[in-house]
N, C-alpha and C positions, 0 to 999 in steps of 0.2 A: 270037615266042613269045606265046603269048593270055594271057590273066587268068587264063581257068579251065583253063590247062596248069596256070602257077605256083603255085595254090595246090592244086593236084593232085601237088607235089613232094614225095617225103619228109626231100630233106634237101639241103644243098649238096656240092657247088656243082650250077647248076642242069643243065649238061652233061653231068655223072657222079655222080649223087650218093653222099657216104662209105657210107650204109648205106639198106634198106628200111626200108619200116613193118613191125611187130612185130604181135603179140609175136614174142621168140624165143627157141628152141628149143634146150637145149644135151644134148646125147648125150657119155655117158660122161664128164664131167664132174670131172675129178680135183680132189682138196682134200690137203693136210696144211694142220694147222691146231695150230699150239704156242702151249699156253696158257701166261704166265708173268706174274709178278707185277712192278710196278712202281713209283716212286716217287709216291704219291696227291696231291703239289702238283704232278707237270708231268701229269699224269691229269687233273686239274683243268682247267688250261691247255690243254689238247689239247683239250675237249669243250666245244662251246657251248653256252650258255644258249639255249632252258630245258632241256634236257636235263642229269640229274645223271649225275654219271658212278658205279660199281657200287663198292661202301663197302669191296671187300677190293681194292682196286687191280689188277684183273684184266686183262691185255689177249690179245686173239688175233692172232697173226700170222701170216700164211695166203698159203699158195703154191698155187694154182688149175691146174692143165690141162687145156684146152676144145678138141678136138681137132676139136671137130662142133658149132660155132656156126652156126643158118643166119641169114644176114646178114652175118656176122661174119668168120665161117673159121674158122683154126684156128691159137689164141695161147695163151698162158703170162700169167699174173698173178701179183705179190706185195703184198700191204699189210696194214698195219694195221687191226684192229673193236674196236670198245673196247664193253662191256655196258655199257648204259646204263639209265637210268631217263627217261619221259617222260610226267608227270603217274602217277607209280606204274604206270603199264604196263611191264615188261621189254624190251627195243630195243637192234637193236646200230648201233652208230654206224657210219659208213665212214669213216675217219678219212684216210688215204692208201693210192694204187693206185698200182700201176709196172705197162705192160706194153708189148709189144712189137708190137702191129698197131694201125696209125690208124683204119682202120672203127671198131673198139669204142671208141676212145680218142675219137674224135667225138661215138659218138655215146650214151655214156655221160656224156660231160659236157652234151652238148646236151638231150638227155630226162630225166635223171633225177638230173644233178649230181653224178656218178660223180667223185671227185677226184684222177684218171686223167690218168697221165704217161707219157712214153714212155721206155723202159729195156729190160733184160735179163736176166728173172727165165728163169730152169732149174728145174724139177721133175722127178728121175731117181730111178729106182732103181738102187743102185750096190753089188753083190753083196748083201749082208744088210742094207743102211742105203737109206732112204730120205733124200735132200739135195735141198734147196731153194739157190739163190744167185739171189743179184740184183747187176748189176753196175748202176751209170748212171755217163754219162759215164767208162765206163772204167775204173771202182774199184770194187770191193765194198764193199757196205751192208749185205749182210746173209746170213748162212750158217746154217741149218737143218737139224739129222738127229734124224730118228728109226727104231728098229729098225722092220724091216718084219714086218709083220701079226702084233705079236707072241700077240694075246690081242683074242675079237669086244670091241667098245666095250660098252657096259653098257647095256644095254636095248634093243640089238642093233640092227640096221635101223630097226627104228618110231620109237625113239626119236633113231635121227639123223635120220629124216624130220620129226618134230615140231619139231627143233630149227632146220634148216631152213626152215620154213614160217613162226617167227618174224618177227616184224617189223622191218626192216630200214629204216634212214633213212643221209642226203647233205645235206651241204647246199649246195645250188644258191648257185653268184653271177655273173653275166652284166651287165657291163656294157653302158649304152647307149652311142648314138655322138656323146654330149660326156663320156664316160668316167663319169658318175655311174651308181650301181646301176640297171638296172631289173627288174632280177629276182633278192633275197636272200630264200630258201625253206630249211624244213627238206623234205624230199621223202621220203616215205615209199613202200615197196611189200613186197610179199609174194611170195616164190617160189612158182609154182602144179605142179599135175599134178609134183609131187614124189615120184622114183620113185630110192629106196637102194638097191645092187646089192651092197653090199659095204661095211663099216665096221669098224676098228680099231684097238683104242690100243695105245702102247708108251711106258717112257721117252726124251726127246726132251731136247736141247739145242739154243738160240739165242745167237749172237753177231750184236751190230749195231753198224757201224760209221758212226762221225760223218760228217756230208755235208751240206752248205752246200742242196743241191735235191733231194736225198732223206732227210728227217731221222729215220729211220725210230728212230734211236738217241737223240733228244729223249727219248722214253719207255725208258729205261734197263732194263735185265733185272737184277732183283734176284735172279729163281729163277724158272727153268722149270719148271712143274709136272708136264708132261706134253703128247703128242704125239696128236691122230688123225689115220687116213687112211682117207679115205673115197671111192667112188665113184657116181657116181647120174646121171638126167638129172633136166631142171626147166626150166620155164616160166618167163622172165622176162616179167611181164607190165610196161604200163603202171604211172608212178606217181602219188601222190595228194600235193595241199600238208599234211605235217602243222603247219606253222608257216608265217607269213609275217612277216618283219624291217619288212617297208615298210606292213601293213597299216595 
């Protein structure tokens, strides 16, 4: 293999690699996404400096289905985003992902520091309710319903496009190969060509349950506020260093 094969690779291993180069592309694009309020000292502890974490202890916990990834395929996600603040600009943090296909799980951590584990999140509609479950290792972590399409979300399409389009950070950490850091980043990006097909809220409940390597239940549910579901495609493009730990 030449010099300028290998660095003509987009990813490992160099015989098969887990994903292409991007951007990419997600069609149809499923979300519920249950807002609930939390205890604001493990809120705290959940969200690195310098980002402050959002002063009413608010967190998102979001079951994803990506039926038409190119790159990717077609997987199921659950994790936590937490609203942040990062030098007074509005941000949501990526706090924890679980899903179920290695492409994205590679190359989500490798590109843009996705905090992406492998597990077994479900997103169904199940007669009149919309459910979320996530099992790892074999146990539930976490169960989610909200009524299905009870009422459009408030400010209809555009404005879940706008919310969307928000800035979004990770934070990358990649050791070298004497095991010290060489790459601790906050990594920021923006979802592009953002196209809403359908959005709505209802009443919604979460239960999370405690787990040693899914701790999705560290952030405790004091009171579920509310549920949306939404569909759309969108452009994950490349991301940008918004911080560097090592500069």
């Amino acid at each position: 293999m030449k010099i300028q094969d290998i660095l003509q690779l987009p990813s490992m291993p160099a015989c098969s690699p887990s994903y292409p180069r991007g951007p990419y592309r997600f069609v149809n694009r499923e979300y519920m996404v249950i807002r609930y309020e939390t205890d604001p000292a493990a809120l705290r502890e959940a969200v690195p400096e310098p980002l402050e974490p959002n002063p009413d202890g608010l967190v998102l916990y979001e079951w994803i289905k990506m039926p038409d990834s190119s790159g990717f395929g077609d997987y199921t996600e659950s994790g936590v985003v937490i609203p942040c603040f990062y030098r007074g600009e509005p941000i949501n943090f990526t706090s924890q992902m679980y899903l179920d296909d290695e492409s994205p799980i590679s190359g989500g951590r490798e590109i843009w520091g996705f905090p992406k584990k492998y597990a077994q999140p479900v997103l169904k509609t199940h007669s009149d309710t919309l459910t979320g479950t996530l099992h790892y290792a074999g146990q539930m972590v976490a169960m989610g319903t909200m009524g299905y399409k009870h009422q459009p979300a408030p400010g209809g399409i555009e404005a879940t496009a706008q919310a969307m389009s928000k800035t979004q950070c990770n934070l990358k950490i990649i050791p070298d190969v004497d095991g010290s850091l060489k790459i601790c980043q906050l990594v920021a990006y923006n979802l592009t060509d953002v196209e809403i097909k359908g959005s709505w809220i209802s009443p919604a409940r979460l239960q999370l349950f405690a787990h040693v390597n899914a701790p999705v239940a560290d952030l405790p549910v004091r009171q579920a506020v509310g549920g949306q579901h939404f569909i759309g495609d969108f452009t994950l493009p490349y991301g940008r260093v918004l911080f560097d730990y090592l500069a």
